[in-house]
C-alpha positions in Angstrom: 107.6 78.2 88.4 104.6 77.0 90.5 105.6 74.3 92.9 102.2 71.8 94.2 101.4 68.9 95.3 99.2 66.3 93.0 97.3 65.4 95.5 95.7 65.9 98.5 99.6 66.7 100.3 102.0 69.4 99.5 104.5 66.6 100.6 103.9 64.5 103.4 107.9 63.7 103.7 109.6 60.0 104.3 107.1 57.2 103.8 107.6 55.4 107.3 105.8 52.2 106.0 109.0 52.0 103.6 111.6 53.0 106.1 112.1 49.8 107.3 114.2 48.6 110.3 117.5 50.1 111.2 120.5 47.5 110.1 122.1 45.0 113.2 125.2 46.3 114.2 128.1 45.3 111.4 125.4 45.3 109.0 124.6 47.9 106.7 123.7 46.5 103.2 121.9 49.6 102.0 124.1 52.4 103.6 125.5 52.9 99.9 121.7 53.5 98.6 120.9 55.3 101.7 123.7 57.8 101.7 123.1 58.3 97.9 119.4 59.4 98.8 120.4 61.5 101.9 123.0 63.6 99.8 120.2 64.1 96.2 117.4 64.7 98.8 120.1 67.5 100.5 120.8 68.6 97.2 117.7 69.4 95.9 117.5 72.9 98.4 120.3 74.0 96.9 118.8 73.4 93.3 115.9 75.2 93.9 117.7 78.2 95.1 119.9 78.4 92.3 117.7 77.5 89.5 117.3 81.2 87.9 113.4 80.9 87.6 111.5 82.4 90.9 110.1 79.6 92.1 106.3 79.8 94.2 105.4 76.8 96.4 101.3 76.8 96.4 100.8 74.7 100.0 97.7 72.6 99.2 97.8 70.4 102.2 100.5 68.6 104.6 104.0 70.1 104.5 105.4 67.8 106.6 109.2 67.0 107.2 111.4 67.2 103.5 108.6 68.7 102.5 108.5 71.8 104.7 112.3 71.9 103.7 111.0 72.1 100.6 108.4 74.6 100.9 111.1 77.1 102.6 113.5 76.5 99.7 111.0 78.4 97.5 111.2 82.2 96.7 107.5 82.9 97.7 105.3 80.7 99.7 101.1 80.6 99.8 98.8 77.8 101.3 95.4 77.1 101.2 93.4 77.3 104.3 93.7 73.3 104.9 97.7 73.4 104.8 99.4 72.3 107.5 102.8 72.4 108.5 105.5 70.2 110.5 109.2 69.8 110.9 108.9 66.0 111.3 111.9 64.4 111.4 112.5 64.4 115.4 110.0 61.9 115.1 111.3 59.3 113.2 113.7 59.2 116.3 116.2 60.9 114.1 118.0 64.3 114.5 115.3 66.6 113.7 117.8 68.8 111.5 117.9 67.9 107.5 117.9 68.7 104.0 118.4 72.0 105.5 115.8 72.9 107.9 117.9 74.4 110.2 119.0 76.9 107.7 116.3 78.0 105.7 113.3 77.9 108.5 115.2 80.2 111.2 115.6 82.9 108.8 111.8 82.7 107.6 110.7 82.5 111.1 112.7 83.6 113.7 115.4 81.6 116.2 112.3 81.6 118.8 109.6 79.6 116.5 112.1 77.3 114.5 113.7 76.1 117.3 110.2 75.6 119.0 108.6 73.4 115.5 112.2 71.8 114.8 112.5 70.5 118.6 108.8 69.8 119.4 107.7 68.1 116.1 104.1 69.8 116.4 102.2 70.9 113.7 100.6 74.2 112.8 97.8 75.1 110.4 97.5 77.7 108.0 97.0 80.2 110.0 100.0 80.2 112.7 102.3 79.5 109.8 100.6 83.0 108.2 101.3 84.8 111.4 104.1 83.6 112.2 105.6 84.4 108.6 106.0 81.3 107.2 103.8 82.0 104.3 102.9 85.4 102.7 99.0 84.3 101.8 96.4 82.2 103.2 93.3 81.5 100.8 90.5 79.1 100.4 91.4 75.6 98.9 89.6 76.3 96.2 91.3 79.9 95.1 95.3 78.7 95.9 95.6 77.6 92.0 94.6 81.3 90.8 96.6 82.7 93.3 99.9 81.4 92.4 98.9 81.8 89.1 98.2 85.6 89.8 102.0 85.6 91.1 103.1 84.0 88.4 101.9 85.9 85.4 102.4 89.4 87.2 106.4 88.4 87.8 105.8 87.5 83.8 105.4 90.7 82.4 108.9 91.4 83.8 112.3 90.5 82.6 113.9 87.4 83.0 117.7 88.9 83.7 115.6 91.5 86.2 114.0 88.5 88.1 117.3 86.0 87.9 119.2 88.6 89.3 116.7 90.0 92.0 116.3 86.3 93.0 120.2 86.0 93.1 120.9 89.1 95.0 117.8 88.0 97.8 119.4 84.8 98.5 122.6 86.4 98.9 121.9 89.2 100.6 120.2 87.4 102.9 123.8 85.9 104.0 126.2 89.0 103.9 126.3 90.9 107.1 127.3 94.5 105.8 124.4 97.1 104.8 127.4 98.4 102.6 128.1 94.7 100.3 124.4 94.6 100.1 124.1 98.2 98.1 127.2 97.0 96.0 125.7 94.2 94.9 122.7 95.4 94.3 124.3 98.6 92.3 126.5 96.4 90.5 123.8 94.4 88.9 121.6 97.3 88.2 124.4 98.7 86.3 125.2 95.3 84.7 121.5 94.6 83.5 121.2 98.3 81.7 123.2 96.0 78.7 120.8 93.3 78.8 119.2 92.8 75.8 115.8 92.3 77.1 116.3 94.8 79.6 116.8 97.3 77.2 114.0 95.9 75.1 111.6 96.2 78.0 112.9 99.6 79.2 112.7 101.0 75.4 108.7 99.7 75.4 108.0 101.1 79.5 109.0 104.8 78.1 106.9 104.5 75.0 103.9 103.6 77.4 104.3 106.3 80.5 105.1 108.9 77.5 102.6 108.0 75.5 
């Protein structure tokens, strides 16, 4: 699944010329509506994470805010060369944590640089977010497209029970802190996935090709 922007943004984030005015004190007539938005824009991290496709994020411009969040919620992340990046919600004079930033962008980047784009509010370009390790490629505007596509039709040709449970086991894994439950999940799904149906089917047709 490729994950773009229609336009000139990846996702700018929260539209500030709709945000309006914070309520007087006593008066809140659109918490409900509010606190309904806060808790599906939350959600949708978690969504993207468990949905059993691998999902690519193709960064064609701004990433700014929810939609950095965004960005980091994918499995695999590439930008164009005009992509730029920013953890913007210090400065809507809010906390600068949400939709879970403070999660997902540590573990991409390191403790050092989250803490320094989720405090700061600065931007970055392609090419700091490349070196820093925010995104695994950098092309020209013009090639991002084909890329992702590239990415996408090579993780085609496998199966889908090998890539929902690789994607599963990442994520996962990426929260257990024992080298020993890592193997053992990883060993029990490679055992689980030899009865697979297109597992087998795939495996039957891979030793009919290297066999000739």
């Amino acid at each position: 699944m490729i994950f773009t922007g229609a336009g000139r943004a990846f996702c700018a984030g929260l539209d500030l010329k709709d945000f309006g005015t914070p309520p007087s004190p006593g008066e809140h007539p659109h918490m409900p509506a509010g606190v309904d938005a806060q808790t599906f824009m939350s959600n949708l991290t978690v969504r993207m994470r468990d949905l059993p496709q691998v999902i690519i994020a193709a960064v064609n411009g701004p990433a700014f805010g929810g939609g950095l969040a965004l960005a980091c919620a994918a499995d695999i992340r590439v930008a164009s060369a005009s992509a730029k990046f920013c953890s913007a919600f210090i400065r809507t004079g809010l906390s600068g944590t949400d939709i879970g930033i403070t999660y997902l962008l540590p573990r991409l980047i390191g403790n050092a640089n989250a803490f320094d784009l989720i405090l700061t509010g600065r931007d970055i370009d392609a090419a700091e977010a490349l070196r820093m390790g925010l995104v695994s490629r950098v092309v020209a505007d013009e090639d991002l497209e084909e890329l992702a596509l590239g990415y996408a039709r090579g993780m085609a040709a496998y199966t889908a029970s090998g890539l929902r449970t690789t994607k599963e086991v990442l994520w996962h894994n990426a929260e257990t802190s024992s080298l020993t439950s890592a193997i053992a999940l990883e060993a029990r799904n490679q055992n689980l996935l030899n009865y697979a149906p297109d597992v087998r089917e795939y495996m039957k047709d891979y030793r009919k090709k290297t066999t000739g």
